[in-house]
C-alpha positions in Angstrom: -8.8 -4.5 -72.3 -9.2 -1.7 -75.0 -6.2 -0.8 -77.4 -5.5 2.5 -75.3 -4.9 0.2 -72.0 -2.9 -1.9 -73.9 -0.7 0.6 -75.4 -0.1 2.7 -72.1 0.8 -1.0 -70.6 3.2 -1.3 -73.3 4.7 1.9 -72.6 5.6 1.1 -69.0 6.8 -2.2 -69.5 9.5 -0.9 -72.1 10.3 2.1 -70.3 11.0 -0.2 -67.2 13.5 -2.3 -69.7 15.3 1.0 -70.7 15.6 1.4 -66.9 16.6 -1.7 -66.7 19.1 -1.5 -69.5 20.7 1.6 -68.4 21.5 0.1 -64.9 23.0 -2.8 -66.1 24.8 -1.3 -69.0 26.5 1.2 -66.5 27.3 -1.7 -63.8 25.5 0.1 -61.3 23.7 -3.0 -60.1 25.9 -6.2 -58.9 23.2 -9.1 -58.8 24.3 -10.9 -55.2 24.0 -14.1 -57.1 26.6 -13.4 -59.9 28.5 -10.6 -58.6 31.3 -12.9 -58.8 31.6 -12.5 -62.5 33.3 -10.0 -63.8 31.6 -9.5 -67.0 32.4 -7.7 -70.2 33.6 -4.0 -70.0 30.9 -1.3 -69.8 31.3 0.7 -72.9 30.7 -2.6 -74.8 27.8 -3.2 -72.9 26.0 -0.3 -73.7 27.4 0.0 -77.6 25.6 -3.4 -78.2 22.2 -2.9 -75.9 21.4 0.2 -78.5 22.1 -1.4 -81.0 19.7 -3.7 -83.3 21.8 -5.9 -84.5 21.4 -8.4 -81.7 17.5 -8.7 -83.4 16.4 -11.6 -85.9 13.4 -11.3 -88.0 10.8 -14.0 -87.8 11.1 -14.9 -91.4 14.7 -15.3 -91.0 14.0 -17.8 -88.3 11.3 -19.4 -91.0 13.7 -19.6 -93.6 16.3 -21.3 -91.2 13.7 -23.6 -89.8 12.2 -24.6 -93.1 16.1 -25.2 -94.3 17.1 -27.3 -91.4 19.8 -25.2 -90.7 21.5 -26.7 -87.7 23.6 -23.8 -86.7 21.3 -21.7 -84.0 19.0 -23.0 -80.7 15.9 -21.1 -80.4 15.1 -20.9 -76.3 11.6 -20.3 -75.6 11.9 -18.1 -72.3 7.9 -18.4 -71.5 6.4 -20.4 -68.9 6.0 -24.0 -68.9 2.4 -24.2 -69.8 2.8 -21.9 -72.1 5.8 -23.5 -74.3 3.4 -26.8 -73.7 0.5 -25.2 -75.2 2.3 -23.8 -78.4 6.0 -23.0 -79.2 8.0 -22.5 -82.3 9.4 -25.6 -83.8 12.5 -27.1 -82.6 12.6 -24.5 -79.3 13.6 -25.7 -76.2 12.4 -24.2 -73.1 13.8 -22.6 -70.5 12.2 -20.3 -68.3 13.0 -16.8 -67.4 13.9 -17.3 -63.9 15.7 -20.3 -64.7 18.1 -18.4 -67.4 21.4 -19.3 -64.9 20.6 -22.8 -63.7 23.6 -25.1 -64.2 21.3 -27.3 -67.0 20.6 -24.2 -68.8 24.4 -22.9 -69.1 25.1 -25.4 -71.2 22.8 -24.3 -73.9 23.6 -20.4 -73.4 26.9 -20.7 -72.2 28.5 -22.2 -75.5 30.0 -21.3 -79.0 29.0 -23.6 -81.1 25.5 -22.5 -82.2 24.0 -18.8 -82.1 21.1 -18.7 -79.4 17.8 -16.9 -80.4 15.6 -16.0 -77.3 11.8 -15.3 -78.0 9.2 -14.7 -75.5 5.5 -12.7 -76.2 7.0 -10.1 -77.4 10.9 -8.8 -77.2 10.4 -7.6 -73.2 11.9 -10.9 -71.1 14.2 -11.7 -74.6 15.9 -8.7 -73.8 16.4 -8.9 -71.1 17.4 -12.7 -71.1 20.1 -11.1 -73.8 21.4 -8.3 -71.7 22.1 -10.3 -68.5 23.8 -13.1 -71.1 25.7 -10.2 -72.8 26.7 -8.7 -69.3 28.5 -12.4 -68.5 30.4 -12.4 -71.9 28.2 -15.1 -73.8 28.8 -15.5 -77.3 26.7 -15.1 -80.7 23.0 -13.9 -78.5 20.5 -12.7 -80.4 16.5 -12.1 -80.0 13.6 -12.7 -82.0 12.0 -9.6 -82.7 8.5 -9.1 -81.8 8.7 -12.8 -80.2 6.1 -15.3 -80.5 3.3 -12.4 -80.8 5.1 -11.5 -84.3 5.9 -14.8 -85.3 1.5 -15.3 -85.6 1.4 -12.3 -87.2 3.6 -12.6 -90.0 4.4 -16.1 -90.2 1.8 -18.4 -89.0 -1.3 -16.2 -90.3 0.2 -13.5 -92.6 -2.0 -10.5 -93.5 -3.0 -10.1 -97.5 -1.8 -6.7 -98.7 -4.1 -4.5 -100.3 -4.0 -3.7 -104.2 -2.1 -0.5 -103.7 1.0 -2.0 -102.0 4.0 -2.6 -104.0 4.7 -5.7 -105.9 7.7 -6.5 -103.0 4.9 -6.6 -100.5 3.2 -9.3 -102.0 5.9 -11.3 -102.9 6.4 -11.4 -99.5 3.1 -12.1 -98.6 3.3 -15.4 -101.3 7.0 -16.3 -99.3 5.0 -16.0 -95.7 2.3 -18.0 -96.7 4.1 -20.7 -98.1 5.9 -21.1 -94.8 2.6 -20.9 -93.1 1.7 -23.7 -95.2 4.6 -25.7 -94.1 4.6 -25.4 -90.6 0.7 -26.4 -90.9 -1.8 -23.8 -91.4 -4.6 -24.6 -93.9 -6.1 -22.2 -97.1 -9.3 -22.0 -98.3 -7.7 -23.4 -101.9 -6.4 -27.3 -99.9 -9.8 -27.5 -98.3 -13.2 -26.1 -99.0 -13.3 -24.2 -95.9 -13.9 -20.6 -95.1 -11.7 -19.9 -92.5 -7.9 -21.0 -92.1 -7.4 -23.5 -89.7 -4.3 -23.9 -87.9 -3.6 -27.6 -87.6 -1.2 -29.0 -85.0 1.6 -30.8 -86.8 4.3 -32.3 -85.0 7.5 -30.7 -85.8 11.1 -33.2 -85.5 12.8 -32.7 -82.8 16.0 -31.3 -82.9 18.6 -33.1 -81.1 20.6 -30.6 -79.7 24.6 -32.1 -78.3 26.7 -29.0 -76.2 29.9 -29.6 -75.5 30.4 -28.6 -71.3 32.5 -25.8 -71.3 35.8 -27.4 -69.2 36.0 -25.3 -65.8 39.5 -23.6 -65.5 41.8 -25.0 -62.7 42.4 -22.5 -60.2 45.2 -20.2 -60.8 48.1 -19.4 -57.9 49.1 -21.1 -55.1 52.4 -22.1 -53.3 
């Protein structure tokens, strides 16, 4: 597919999810499954899906890894095979379309730990953060630019050229060494050519959510 197809796909798939963001920020869509929740009110709705602060960078989500922070879940919203194939350390997977299941509400559901959401890119992320928002989850946010980003900048960072700034190559030097960590290869550790991306495994995170206790059923005689 040529860059021109790929763009004017990119265009329609985010012009669907400002469609898609407009509906459910005005509440003009009750989803039969949970139109028994009640949600958060509109206007907060719709403050908070414009706004970016609900986005993480991927080199804040290096940093954090590379620290051991214990404090966030990444939740890798891609298919099976595709989490199985490759997926950011420590993520745990669940599916799109199996964002409400009753094992997965204990993850997103929960306010001990902030919740990243990745996918490719930020399209099902949002959306996975929108539909959370819209049931009054706390402390969502989404990786921006996804897994797609997360090669780019992280895992095979681009050299600047000699006219960028100082900054940009310090933070070219700060991407590379986490490349470096999470397994990638340079030319100056082995006589190679070309960087190789070696599979290291990463230690899992063990992950304990407290069940959120259900309420007892209010009125009666």
């Amino acid at each position: 597919m040529d860059k021109k197809k790929i763009a004017k796909v990119t265009r329609f798939r985010y012009q669907i999810l400002t469609i898609i963001f407009l509906v459910l920020a005005g509440g003009l869509v009750l989803l039969p499954k949970y139109q028994k929740q009640e949600g958060i009110k509109t206007e907060y709705l719709l403050n908070h899906s414009i706004s970016p602060e609900r986005y993480i960078s991927t080199n804040q989500i290096a940093d954090k890894l590379i620290n051991q922070d214990p404090s966030f879940i990444l939740v890798d919203l891609r298919d099976e095979d595709s989490y199985n194939n490759y997926a950011i350390p420590n993520a745990i997977n669940i599916p799109f379309g199996k964002l409400f299941d009753e094992e997965s509400l204990m993850y997103l559901n929960q306010s001990q730990f902030d919740v990243v959401f990745y996918s490719n890119d930020n399209f099902y992320a949002d959306q996975a953060w929108m539909l959370c928002t819209r049931r009054d989850f706390k402390n969502l946010r989404v990786l921006k630019g996804g897994i797609n980003r997360w090669f780019k900048t992280i895992i095979k960072p681009e050299i600047p050229s000699e006219d960028k700034a100082k900054a940009e190559f310090d933070l070219y030097a700060t991407r590379k060494a986490s490349s470096m960590y999470f397994g990638v290869m340079y030319p100056e550790q082995v006589i190679e050519k070309e960087v190789k991306i070696v599979s290291k495994p990463a230690p899992k995170k063990v992950i304990t959510v407290k069940k959120k206790k259900k309420r007892p059923v209010e009125g009666g005689c």
